[in-house]
C-alpha positions in Angstrom: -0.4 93.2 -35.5 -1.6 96.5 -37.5 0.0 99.9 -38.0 -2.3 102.8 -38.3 -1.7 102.7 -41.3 -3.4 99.3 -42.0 -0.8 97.4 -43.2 -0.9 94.2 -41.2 1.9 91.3 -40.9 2.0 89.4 -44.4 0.8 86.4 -44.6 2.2 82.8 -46.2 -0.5 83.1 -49.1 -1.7 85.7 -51.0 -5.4 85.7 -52.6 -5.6 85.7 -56.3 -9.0 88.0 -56.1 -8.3 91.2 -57.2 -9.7 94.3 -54.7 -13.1 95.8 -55.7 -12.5 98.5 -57.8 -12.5 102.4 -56.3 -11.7 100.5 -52.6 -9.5 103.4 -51.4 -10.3 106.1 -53.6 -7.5 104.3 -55.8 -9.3 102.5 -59.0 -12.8 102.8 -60.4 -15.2 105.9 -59.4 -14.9 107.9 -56.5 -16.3 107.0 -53.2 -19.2 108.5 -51.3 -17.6 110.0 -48.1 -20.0 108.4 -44.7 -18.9 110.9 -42.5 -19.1 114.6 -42.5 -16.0 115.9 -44.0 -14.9 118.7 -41.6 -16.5 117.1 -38.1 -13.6 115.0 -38.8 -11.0 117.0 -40.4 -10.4 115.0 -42.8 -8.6 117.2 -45.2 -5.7 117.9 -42.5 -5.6 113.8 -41.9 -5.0 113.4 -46.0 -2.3 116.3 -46.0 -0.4 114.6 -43.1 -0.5 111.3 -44.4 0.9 112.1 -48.0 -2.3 111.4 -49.7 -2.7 111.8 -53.6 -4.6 115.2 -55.2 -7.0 112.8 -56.2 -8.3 112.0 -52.5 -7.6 115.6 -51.4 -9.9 117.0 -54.6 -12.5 114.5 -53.6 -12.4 116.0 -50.5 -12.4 119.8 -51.1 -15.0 118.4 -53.9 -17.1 117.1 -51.0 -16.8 120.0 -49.2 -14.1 120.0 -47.0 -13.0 124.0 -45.6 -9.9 124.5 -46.7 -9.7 127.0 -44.1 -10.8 125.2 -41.1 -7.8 125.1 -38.0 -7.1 121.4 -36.8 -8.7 120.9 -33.4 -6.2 118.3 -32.6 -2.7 117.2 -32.6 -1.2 119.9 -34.0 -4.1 122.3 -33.0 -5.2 125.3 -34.8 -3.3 124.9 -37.9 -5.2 125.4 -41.2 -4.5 123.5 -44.1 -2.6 125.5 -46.2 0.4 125.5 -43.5 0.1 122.1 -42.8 0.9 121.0 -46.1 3.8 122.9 -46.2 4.5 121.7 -43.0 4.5 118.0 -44.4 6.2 119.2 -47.3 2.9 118.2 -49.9 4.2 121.2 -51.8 1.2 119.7 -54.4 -1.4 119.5 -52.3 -0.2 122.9 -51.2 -0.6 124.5 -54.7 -4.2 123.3 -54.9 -5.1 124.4 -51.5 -3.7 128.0 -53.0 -5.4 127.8 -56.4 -9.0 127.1 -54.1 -8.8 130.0 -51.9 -7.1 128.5 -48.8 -5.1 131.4 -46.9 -2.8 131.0 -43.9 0.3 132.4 -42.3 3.4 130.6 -42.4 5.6 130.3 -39.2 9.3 129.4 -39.7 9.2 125.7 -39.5 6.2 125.7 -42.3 8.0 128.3 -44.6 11.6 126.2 -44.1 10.2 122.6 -44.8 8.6 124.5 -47.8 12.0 125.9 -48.9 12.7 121.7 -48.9 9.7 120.9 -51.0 10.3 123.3 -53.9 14.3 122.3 -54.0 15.1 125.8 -52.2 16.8 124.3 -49.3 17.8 121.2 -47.8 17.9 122.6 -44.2 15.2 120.8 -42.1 13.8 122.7 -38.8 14.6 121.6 -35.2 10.9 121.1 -34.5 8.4 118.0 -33.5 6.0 116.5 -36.3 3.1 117.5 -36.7 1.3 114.3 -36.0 1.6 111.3 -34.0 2.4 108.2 -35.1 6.2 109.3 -35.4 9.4 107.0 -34.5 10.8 110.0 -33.6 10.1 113.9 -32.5 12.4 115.7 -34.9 12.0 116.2 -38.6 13.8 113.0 -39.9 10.5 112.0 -40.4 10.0 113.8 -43.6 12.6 111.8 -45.1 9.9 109.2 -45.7 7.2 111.7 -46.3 9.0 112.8 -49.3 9.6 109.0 -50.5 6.3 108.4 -50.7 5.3 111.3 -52.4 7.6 110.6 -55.3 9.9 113.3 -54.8 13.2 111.7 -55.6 14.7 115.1 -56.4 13.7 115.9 -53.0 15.0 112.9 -51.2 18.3 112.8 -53.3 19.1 116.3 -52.2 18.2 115.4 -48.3 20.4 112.2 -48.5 23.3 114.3 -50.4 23.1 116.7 -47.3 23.4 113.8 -44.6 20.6 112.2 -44.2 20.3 108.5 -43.2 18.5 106.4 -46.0 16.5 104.3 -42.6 15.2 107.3 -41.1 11.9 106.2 -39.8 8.8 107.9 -40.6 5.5 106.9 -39.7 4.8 103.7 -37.9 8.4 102.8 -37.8 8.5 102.9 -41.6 11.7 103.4 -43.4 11.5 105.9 -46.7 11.9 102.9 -48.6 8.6 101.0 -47.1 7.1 104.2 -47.9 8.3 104.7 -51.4 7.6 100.8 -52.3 4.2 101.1 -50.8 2.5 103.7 -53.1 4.5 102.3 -55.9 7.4 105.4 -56.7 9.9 103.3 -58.5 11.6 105.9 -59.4 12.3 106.7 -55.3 12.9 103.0 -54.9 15.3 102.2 -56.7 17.7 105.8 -56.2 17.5 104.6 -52.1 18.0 100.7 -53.2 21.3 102.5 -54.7 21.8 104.6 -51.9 22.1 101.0 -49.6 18.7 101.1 -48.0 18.0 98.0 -45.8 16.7 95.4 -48.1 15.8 93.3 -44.8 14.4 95.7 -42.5 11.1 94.6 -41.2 8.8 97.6 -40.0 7.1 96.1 -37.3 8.6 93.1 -35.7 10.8 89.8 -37.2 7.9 89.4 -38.8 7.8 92.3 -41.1 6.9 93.9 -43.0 9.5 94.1 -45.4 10.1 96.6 -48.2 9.0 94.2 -50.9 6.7 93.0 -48.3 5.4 96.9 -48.5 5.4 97.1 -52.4 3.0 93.9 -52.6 0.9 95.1 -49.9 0.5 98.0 -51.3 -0.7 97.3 -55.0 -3.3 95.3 -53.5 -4.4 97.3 -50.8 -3.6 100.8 -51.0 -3.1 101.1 -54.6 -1.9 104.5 -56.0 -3.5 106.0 -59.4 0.5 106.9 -60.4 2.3 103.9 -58.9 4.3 102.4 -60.9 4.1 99.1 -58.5 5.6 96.5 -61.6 8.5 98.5 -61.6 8.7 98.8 -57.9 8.8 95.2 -56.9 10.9 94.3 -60.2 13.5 96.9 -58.5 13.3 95.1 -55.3 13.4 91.4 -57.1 16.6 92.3 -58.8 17.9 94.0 -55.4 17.2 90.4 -53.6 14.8 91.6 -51.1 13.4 89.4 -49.0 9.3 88.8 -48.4 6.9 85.9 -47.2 3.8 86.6 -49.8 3.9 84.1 -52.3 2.4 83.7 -55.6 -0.5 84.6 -56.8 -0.7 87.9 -55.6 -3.7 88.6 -58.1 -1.8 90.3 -60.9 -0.5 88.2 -63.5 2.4 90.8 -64.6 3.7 91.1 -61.7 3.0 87.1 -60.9 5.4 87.1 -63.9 8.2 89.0 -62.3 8.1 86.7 -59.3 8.2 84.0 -61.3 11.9 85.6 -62.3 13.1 85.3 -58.3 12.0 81.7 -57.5 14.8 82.1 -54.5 13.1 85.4 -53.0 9.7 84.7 -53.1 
């Protein structure tokens, strides 16, 4: 029952043991990369996904070409347009300010136009990955939620946009948001009536706050502000199935707040 993303149905308990620090590039030191960084593009992969600068300069660090075209998926594009393609208009400014160099075609340059607050007019064209709900661009709804880019995602939802547009894995923009902590994000689309109770995968879950939990222990972001996240949440009444201790006292202390939700 796992996403490719890793996040896997919650269980009843949650262990008190905090996660090693650096596991996933998040806390403590950086982590040796096992695997030669271009062979597996792994600098495209980051981009795509909505990783942090702090992954994606580990990986330029390490050596990754931030000119090499992606042999898969969507084939042949170099980094640079990719992340205007996924709208990682940061990760796009550091793959400028080291040298990267590539032409933009008119779906890269409009989802760019998104990014920097230019425009709110997304192309008619597939994603560029798999792992979709859906082939259009509704997909970048999410993309921008977990990126933190409430302006972005205010002015996308003010234009039309349904606040459940699934993203990746059948993730809704505020799984997304919750999950790398943007509290911020979270609580403009708790006010713009985002499903409290959706549950990504099955009956099961995951849940947003489900999401939020999951990812301060798993997939913790340097700048997420997680505490505020699942307070946000809490105070919302969504729903999960972890219970206490999740490993952290302050935010064992918020849940301690919402005996009836978790």
């Amino acid at each position: 029952g796992a996403s490719d993303s890793g996040v896997r149905r919650p269980r009843r308990r949650r262990p008190a043991a905090r996660r090693p620090a650096g596991a996933g590039g998040a806390r403590g030191p950086p982590q040796t990369l096992r695997h030669p960084v271009n062979t597996h593009c792994c600098l495209h992969h980051a981009i795509g996904r909505g990783r942090g600068l702090p992954i994606i300069e580990m990986l330029l660090d390490a050596g990754a070409d931030v000119n090499r075209p992606w042999d898969r998926w969507d084939v042949g594009r170099r980094p640079l347009a990719l992340a205007a393609r996924c709208g990682h208009l940061a990760a796009y400014e550091l793959l400028a300010s080291r040298g990267a160099t590539a032409e933009l075609d008119p779906v890269d340059a409009a989802v760019l136009a998104v990014a920097r607050g230019e425009s709110v007019r997304l192309p008619n064209a597939r994603p560029p990955a798999l792992g979709m709900t859906n082939n259009d661009y509704g997909w970048i709804l999410g993309q921008f939620a977990l990126l933190g880019r409430t302006d972005v995602v205010q002015a996308l939802l003010d234009a039309g946009m349904h606040v459940d547009t699934r993203g990746w894995s059948n993730f809704t923009p505020l799984d997304q948001a919750a999950m790398h902590g943007r509290a911020e994000t979270v609580r403009l689309l708790i006010e713009r009536a985002a499903d409290l109770h959706d549950c990504a995968f099955d009956d099961e879950g995951p849940t947003p706050l489900d999401c939020a939990l999951w990812g301060w222990q798993n997939n913790h972001a340097d700048d997420g502000d997680y505490a505020g996240s699942i307070e946000a949440l809490l105070a919302a009444g969504a729903p999960t199935r972890h219970t206490s201790p999740t490993g952290d006292e302050a935010i064992d202390a918020l849940v301690a707040r919402y005996p009836a939700v978790i």
